[in-house]
mmCIF entry with sequence, helices, sheets and N, C-alpha, C, O atoms, coordinates in Angstrom:
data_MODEL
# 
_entry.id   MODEL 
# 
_entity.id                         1 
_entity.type                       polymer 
_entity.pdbx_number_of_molecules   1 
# 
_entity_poly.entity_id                      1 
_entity_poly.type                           'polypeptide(L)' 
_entity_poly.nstd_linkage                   no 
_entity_poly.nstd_monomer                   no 
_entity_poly.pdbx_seq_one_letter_code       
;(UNK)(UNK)(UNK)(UNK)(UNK)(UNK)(UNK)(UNK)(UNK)(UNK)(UNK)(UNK)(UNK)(UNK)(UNK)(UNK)
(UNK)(UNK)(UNK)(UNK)(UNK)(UNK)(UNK)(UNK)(UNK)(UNK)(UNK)(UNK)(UNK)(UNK)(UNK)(UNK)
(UNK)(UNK)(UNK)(UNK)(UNK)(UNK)(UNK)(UNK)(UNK)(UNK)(UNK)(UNK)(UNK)(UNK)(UNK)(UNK)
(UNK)(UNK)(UNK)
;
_entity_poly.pdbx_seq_one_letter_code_can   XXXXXXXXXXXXXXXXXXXXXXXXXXXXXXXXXXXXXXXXXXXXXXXXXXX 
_entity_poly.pdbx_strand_id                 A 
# 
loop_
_entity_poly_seq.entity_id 
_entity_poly_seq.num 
_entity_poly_seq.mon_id 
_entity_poly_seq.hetero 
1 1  UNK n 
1 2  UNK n 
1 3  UNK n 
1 4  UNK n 
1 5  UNK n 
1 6  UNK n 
1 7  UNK n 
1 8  UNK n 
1 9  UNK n 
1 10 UNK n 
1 11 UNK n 
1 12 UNK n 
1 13 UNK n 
1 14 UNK n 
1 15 UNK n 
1 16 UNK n 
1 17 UNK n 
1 18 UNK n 
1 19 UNK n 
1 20 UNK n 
1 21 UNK n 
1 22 UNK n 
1 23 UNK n 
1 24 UNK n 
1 25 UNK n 
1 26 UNK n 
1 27 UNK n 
1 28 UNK n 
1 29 UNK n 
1 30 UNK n 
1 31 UNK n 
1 32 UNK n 
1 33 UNK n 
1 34 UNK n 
1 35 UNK n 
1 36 UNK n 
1 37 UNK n 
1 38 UNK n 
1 39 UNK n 
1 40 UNK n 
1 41 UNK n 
1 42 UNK n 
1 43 UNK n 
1 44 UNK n 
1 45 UNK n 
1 46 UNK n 
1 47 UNK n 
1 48 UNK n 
1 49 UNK n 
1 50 UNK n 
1 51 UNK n 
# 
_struct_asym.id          A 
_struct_asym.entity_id   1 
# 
loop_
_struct_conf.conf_type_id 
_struct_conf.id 
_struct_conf.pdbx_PDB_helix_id 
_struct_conf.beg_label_comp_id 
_struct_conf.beg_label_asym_id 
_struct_conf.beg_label_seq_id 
_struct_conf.pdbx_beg_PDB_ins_code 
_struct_conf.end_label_comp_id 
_struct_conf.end_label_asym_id 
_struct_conf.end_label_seq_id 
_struct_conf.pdbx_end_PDB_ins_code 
_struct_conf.beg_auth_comp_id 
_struct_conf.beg_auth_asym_id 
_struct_conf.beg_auth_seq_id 
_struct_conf.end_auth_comp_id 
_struct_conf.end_auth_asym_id 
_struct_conf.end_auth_seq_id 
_struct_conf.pdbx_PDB_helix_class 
_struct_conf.details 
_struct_conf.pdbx_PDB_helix_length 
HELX_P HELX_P1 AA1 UNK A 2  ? UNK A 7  ? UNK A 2  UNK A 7  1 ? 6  
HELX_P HELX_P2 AA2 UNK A 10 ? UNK A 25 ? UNK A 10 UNK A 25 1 ? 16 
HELX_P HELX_P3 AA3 UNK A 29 ? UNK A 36 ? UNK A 29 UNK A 36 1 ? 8  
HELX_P HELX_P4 AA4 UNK A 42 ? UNK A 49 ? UNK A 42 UNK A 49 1 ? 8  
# 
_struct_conf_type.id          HELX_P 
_struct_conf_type.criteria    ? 
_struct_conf_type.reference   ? 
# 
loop_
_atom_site.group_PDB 
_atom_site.id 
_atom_site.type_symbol 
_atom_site.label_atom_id 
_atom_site.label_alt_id 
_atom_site.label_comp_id 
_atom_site.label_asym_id 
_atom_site.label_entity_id 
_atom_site.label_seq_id 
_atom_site.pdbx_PDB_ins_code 
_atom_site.Cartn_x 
_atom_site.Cartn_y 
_atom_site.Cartn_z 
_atom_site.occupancy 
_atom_site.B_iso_or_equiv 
_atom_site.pdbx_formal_charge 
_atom_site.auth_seq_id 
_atom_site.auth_comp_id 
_atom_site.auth_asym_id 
_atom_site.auth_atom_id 
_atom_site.pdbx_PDB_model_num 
ATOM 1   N N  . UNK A 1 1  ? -23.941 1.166  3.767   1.00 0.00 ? 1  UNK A N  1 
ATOM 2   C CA . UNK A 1 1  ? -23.926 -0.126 3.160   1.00 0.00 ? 1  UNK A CA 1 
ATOM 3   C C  . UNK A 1 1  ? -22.528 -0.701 3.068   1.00 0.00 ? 1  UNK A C  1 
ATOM 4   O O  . UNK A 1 1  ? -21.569 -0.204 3.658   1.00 0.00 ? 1  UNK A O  1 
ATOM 5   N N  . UNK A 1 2  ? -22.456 -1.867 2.229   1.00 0.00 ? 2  UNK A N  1 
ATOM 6   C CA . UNK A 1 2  ? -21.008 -2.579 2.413   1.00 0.00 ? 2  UNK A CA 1 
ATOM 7   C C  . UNK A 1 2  ? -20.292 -1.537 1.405   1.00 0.00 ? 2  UNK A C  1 
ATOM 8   O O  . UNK A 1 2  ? -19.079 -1.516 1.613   1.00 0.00 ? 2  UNK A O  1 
ATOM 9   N N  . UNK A 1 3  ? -20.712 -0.650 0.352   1.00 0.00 ? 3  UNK A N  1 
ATOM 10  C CA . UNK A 1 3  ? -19.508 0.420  -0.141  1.00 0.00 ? 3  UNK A CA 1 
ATOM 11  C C  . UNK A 1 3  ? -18.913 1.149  0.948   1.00 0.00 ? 3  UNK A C  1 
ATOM 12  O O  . UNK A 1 3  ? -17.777 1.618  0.884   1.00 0.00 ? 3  UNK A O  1 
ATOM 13  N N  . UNK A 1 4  ? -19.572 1.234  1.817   1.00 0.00 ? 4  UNK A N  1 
ATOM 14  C CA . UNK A 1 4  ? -19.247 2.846  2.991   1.00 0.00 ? 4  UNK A CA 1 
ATOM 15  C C  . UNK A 1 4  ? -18.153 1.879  3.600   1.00 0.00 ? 4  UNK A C  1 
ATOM 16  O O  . UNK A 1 4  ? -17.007 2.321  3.677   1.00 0.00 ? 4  UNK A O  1 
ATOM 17  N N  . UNK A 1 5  ? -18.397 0.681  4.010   1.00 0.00 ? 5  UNK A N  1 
ATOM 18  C CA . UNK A 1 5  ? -17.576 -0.159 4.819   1.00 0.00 ? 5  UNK A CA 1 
ATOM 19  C C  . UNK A 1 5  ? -16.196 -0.191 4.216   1.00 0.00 ? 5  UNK A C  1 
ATOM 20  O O  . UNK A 1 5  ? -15.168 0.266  4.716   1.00 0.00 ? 5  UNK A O  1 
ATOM 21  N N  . UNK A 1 6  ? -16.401 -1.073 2.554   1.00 0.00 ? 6  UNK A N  1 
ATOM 22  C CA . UNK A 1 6  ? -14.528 -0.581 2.270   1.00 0.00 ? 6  UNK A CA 1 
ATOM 23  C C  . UNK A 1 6  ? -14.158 0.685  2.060   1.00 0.00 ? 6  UNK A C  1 
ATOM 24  O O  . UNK A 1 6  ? -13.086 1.275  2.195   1.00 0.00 ? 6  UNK A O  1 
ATOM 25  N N  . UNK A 1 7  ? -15.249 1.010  1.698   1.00 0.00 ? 7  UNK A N  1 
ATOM 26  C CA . UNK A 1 7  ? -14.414 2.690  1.490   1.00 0.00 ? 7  UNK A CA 1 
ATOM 27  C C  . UNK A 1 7  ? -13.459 2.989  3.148   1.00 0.00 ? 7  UNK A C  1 
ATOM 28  O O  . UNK A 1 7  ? -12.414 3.639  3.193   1.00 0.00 ? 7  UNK A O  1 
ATOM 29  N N  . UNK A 1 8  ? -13.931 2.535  4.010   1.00 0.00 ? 8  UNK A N  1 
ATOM 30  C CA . UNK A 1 8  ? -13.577 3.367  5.487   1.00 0.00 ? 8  UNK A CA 1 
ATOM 31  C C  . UNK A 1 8  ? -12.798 2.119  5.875   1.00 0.00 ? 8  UNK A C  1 
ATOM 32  O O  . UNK A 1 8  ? -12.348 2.087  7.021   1.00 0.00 ? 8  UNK A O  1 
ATOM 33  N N  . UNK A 1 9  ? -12.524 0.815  4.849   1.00 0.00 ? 9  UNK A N  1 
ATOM 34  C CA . UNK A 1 9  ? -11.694 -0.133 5.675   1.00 0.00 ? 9  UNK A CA 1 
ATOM 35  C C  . UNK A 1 9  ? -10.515 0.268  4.686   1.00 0.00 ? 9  UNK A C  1 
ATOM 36  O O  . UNK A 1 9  ? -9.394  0.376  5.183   1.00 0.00 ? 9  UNK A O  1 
ATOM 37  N N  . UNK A 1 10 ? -10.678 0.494  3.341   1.00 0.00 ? 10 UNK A N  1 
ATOM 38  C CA . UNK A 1 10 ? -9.148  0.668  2.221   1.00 0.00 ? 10 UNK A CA 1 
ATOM 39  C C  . UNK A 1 10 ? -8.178  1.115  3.023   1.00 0.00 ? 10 UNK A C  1 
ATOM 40  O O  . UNK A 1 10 ? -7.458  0.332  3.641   1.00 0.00 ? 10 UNK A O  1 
ATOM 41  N N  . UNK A 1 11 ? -8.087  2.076  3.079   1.00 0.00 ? 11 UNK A N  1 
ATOM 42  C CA . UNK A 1 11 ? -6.900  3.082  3.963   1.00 0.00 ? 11 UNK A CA 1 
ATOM 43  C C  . UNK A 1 11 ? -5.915  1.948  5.137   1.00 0.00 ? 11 UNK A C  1 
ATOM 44  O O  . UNK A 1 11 ? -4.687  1.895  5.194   1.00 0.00 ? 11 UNK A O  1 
ATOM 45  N N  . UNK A 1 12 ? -6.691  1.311  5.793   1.00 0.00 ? 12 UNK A N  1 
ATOM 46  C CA . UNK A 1 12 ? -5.785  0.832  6.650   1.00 0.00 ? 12 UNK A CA 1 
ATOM 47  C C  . UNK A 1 12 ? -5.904  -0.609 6.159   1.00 0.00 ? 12 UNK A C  1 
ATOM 48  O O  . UNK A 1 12 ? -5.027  -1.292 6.687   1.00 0.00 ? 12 UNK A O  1 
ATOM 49  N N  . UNK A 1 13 ? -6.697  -1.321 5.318   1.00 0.00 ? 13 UNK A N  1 
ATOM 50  C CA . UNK A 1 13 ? -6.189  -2.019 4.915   1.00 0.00 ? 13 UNK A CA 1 
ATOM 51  C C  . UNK A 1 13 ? -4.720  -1.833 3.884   1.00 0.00 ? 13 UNK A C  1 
ATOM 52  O O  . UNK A 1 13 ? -3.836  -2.636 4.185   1.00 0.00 ? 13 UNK A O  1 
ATOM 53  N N  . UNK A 1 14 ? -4.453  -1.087 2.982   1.00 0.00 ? 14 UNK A N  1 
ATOM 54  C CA . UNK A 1 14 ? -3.606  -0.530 2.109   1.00 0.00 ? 14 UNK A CA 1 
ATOM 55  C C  . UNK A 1 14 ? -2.196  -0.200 3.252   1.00 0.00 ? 14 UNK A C  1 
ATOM 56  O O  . UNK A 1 14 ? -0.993  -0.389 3.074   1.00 0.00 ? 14 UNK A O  1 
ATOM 57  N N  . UNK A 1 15 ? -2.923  0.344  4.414   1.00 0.00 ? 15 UNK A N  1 
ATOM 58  C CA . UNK A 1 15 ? -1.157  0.430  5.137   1.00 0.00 ? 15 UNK A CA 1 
ATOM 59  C C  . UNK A 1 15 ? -0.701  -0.753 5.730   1.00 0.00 ? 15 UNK A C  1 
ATOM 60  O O  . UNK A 1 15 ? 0.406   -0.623 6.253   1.00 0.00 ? 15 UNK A O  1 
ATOM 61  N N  . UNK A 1 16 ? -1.310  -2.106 5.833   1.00 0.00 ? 16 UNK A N  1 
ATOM 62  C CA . UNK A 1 16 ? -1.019  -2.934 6.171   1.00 0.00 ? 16 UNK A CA 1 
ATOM 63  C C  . UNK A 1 16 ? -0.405  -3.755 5.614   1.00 0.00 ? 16 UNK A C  1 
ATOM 64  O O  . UNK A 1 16 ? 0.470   -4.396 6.196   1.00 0.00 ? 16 UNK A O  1 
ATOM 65  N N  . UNK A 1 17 ? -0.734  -3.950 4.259   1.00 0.00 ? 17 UNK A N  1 
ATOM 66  C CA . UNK A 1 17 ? -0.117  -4.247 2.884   1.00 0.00 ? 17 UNK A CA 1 
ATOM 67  C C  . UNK A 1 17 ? 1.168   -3.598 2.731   1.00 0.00 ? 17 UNK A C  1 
ATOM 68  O O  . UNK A 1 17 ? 2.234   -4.177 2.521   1.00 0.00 ? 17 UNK A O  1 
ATOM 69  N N  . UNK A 1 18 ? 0.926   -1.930 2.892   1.00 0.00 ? 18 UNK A N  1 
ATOM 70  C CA . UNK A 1 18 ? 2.907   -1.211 2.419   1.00 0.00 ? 18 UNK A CA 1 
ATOM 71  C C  . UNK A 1 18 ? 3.410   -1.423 3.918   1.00 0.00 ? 18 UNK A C  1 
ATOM 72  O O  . UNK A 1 18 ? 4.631   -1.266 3.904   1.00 0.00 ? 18 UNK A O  1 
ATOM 73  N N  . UNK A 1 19 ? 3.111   -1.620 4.780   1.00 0.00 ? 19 UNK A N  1 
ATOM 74  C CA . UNK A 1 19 ? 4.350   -2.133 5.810   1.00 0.00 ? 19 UNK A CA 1 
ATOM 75  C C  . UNK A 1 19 ? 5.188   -3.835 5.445   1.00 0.00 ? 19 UNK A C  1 
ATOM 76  O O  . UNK A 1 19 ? 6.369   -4.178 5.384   1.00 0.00 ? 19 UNK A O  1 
ATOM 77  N N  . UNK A 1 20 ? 3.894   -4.558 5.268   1.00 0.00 ? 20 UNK A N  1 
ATOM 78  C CA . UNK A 1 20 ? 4.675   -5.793 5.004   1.00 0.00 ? 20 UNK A CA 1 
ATOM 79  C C  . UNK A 1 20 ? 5.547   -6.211 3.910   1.00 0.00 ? 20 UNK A C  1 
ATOM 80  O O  . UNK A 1 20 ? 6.447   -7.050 3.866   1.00 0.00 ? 20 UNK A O  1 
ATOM 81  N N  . UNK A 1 21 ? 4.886   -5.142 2.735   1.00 0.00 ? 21 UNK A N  1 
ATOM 82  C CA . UNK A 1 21 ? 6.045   -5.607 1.437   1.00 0.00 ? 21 UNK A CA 1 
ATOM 83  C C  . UNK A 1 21 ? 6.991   -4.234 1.968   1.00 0.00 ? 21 UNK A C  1 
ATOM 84  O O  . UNK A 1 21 ? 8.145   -4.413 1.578   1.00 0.00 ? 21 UNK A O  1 
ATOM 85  N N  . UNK A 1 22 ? 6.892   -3.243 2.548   1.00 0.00 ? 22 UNK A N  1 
ATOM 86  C CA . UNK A 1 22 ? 8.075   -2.850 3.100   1.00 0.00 ? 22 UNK A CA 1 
ATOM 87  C C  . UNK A 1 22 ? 9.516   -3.572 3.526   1.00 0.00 ? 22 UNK A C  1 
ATOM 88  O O  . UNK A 1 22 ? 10.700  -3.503 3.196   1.00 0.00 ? 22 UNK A O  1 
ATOM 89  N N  . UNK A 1 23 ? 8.475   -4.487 4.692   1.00 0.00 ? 23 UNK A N  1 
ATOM 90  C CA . UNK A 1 23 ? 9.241   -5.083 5.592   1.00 0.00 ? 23 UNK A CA 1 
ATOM 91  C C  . UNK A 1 23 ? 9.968   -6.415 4.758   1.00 0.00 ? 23 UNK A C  1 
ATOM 92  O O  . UNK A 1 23 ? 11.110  -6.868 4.826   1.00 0.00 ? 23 UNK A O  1 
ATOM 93  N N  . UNK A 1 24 ? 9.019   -6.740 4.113   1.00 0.00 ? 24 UNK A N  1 
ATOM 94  C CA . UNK A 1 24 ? 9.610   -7.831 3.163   1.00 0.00 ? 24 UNK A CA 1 
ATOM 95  C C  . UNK A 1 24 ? 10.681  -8.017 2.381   1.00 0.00 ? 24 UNK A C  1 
ATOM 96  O O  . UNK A 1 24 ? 11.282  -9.054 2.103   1.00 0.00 ? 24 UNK A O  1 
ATOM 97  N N  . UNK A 1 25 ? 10.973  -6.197 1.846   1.00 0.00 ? 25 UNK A N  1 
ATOM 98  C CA . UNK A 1 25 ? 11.618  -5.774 0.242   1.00 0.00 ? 25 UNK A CA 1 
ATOM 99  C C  . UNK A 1 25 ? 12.693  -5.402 1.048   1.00 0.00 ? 25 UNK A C  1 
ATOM 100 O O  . UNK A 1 25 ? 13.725  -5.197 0.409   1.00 0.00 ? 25 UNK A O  1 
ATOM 101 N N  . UNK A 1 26 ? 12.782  -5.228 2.441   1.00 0.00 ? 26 UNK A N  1 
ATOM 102 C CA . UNK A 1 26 ? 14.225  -4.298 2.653   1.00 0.00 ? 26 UNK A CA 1 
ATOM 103 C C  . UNK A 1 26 ? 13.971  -3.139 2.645   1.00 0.00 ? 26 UNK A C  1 
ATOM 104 O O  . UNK A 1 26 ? 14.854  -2.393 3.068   1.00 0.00 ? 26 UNK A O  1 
ATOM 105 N N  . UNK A 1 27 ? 12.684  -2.533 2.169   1.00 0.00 ? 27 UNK A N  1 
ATOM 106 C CA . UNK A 1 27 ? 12.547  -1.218 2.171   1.00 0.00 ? 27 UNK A CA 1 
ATOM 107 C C  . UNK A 1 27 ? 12.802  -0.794 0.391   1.00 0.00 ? 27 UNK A C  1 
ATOM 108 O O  . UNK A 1 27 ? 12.728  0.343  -0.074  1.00 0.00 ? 27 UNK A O  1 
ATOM 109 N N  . UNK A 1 28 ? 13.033  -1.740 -0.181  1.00 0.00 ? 28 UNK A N  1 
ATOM 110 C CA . UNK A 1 28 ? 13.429  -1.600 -1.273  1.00 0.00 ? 28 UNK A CA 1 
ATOM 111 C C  . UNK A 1 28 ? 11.898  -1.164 -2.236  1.00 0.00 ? 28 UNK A C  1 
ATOM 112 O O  . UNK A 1 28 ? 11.161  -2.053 -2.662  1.00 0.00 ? 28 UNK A O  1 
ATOM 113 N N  . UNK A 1 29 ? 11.552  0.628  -2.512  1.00 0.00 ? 29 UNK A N  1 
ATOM 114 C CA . UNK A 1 29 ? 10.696  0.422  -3.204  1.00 0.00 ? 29 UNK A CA 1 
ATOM 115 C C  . UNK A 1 29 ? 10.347  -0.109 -4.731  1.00 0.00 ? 29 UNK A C  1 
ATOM 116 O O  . UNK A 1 29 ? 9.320   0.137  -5.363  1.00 0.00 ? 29 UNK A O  1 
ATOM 117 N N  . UNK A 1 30 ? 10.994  -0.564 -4.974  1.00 0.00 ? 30 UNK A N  1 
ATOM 118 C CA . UNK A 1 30 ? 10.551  -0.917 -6.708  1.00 0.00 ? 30 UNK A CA 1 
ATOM 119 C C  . UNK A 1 30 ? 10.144  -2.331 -6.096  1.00 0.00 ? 30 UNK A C  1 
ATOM 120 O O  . UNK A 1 30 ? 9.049   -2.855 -6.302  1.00 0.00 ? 30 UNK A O  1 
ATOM 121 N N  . UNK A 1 31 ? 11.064  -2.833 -5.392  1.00 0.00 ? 31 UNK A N  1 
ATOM 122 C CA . UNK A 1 31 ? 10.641  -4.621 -5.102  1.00 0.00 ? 31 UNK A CA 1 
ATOM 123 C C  . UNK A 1 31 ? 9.456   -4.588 -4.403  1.00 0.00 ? 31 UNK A C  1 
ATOM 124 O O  . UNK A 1 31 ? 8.629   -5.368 -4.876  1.00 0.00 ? 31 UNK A O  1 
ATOM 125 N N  . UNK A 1 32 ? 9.013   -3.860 -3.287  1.00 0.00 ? 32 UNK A N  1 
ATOM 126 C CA . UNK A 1 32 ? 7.746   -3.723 -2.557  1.00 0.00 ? 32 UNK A CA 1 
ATOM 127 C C  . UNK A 1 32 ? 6.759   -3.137 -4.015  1.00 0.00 ? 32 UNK A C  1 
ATOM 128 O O  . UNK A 1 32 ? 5.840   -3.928 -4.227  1.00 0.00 ? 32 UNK A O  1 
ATOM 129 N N  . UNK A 1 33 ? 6.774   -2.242 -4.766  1.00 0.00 ? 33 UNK A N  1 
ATOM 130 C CA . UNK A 1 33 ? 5.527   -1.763 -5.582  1.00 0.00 ? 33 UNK A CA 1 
ATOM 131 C C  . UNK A 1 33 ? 5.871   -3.492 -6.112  1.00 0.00 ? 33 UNK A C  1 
ATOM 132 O O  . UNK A 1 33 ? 5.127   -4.264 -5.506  1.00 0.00 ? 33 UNK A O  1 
ATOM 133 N N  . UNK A 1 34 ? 6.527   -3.985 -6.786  1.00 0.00 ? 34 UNK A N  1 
ATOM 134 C CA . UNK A 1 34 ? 6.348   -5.459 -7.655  1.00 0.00 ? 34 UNK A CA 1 
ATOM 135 C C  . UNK A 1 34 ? 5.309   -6.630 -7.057  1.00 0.00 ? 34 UNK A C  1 
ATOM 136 O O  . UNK A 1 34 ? 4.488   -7.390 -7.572  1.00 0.00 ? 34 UNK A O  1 
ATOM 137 N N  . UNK A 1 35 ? 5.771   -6.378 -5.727  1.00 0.00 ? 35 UNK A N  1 
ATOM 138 C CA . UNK A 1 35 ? 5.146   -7.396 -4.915  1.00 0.00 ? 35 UNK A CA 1 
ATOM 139 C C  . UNK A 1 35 ? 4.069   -7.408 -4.915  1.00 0.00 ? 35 UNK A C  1 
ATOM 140 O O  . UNK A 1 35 ? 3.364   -8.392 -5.140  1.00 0.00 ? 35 UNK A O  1 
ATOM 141 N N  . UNK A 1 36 ? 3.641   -6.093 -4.611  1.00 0.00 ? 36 UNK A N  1 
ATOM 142 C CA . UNK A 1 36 ? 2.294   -5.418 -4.344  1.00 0.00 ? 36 UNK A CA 1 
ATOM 143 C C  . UNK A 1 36 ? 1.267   -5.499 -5.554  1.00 0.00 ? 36 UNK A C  1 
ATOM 144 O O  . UNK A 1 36 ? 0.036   -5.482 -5.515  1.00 0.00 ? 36 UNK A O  1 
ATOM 145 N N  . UNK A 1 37 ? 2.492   -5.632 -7.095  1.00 0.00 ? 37 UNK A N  1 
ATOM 146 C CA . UNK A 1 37 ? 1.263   -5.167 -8.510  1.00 0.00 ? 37 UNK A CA 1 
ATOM 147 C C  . UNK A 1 37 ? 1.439   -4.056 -8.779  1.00 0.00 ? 37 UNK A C  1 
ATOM 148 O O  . UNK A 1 37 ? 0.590   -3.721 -9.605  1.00 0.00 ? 37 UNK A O  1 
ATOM 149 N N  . UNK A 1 38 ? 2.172   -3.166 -8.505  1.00 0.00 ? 38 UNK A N  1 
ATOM 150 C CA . UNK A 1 38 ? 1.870   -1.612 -8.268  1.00 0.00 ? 38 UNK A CA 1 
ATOM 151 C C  . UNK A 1 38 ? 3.077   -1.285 -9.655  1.00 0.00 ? 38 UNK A C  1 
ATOM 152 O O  . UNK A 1 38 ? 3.853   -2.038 -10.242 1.00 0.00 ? 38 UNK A O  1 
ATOM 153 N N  . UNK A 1 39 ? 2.859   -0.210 -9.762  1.00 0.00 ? 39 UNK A N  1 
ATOM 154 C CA . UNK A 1 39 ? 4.415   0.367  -10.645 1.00 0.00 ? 39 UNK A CA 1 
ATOM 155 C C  . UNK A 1 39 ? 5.176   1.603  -9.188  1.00 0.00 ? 39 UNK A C  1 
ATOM 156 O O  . UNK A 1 39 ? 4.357   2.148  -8.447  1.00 0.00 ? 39 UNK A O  1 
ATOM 157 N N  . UNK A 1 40 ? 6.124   1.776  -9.057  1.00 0.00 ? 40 UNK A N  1 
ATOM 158 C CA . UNK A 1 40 ? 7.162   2.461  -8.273  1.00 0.00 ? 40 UNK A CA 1 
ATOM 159 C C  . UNK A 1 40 ? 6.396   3.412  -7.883  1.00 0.00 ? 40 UNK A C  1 
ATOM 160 O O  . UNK A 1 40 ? 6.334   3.525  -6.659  1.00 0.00 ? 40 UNK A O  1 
ATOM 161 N N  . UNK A 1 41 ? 5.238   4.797  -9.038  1.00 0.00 ? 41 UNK A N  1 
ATOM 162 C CA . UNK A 1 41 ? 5.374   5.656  -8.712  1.00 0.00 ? 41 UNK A CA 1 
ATOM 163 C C  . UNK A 1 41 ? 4.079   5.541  -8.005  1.00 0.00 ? 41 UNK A C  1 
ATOM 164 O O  . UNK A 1 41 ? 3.878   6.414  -7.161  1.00 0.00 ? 41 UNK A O  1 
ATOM 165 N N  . UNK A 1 42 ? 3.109   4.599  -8.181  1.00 0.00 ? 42 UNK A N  1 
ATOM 166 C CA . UNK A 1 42 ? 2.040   4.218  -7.327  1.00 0.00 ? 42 UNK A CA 1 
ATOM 167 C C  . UNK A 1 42 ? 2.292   3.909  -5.941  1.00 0.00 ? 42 UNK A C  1 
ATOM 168 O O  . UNK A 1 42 ? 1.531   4.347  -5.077  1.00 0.00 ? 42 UNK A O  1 
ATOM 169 N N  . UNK A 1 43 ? 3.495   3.048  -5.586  1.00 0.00 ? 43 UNK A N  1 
ATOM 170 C CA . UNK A 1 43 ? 3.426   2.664  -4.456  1.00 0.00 ? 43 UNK A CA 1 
ATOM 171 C C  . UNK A 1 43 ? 4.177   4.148  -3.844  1.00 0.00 ? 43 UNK A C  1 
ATOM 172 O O  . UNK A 1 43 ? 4.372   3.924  -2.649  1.00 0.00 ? 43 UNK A O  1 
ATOM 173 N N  . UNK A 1 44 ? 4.555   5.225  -4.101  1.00 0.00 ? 44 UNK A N  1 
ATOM 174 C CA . UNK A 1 44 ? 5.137   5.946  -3.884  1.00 0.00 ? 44 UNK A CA 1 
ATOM 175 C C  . UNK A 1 44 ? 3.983   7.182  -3.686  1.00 0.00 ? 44 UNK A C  1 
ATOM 176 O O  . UNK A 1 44 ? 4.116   8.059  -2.833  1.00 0.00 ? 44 UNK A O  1 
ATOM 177 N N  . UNK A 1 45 ? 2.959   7.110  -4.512  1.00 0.00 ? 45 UNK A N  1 
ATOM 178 C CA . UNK A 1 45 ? 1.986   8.309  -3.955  1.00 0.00 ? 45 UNK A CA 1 
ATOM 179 C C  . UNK A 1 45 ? 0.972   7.437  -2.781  1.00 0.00 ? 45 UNK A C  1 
ATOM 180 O O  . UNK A 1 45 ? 0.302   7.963  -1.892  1.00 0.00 ? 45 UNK A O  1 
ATOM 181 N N  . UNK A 1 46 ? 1.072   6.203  -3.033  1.00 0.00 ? 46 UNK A N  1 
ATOM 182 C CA . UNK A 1 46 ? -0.119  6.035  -1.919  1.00 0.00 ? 46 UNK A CA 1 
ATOM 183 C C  . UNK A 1 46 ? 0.921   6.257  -0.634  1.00 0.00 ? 46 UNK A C  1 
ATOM 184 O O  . UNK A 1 46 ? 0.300   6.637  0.358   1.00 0.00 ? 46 UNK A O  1 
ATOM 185 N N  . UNK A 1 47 ? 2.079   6.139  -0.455  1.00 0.00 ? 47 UNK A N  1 
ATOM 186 C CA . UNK A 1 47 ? 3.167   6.279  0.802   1.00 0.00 ? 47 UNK A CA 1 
ATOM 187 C C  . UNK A 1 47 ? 2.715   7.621  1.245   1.00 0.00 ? 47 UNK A C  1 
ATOM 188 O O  . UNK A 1 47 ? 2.615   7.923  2.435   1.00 0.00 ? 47 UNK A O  1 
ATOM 189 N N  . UNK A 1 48 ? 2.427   8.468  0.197   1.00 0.00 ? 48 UNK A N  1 
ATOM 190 C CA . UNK A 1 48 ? 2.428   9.918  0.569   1.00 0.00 ? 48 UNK A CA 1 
ATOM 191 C C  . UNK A 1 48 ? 0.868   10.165 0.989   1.00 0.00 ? 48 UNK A C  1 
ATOM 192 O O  . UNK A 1 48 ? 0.507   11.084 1.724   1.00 0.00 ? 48 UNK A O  1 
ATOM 193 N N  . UNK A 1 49 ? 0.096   9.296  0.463   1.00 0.00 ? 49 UNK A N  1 
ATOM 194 C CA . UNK A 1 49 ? -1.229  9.400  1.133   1.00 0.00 ? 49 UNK A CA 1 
ATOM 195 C C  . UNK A 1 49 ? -1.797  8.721  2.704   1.00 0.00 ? 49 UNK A C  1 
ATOM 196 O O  . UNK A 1 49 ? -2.872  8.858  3.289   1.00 0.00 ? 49 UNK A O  1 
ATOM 197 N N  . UNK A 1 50 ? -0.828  8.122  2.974   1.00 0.00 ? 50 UNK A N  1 
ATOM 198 C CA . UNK A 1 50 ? -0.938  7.527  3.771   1.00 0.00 ? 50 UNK A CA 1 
ATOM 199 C C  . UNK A 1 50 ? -1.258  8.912  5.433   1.00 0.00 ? 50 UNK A C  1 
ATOM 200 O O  . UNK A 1 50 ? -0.825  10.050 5.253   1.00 0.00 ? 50 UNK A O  1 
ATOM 201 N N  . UNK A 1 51 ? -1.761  8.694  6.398   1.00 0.00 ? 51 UNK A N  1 
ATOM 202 C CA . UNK A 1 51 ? -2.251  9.246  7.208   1.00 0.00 ? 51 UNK A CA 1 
ATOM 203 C C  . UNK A 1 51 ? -0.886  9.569  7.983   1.00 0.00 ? 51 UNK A C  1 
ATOM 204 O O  . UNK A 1 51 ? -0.908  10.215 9.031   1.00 0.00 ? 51 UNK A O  1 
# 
């Protein structure tokens, strides 16, 4: 059903998102988690979850 769908779209939707506020921030993570909504150490474990 449409759960199975985001469940199997999150992931690369989510890396598409930390490349651009990557690319955006300078690489700067506190400014990329801000951008994003995130707090530092969030945008910092999903980095590590990333594939």
């Amino acid at each position: 059903g449409a759960r199975g769908i985001l469940t199997a779209a999150l992931p690369a939707f989510e890396r598409v998102l930390l490349e651009a506020a990557h690319e955006q921030t300078g690489g700067r993570k506190r400014d990329a988690a801000g951008l994003l909504g995130w707090g530092r150490n969030t945008l910092t474990r999903k980095l590590a979850e990333l594939p």
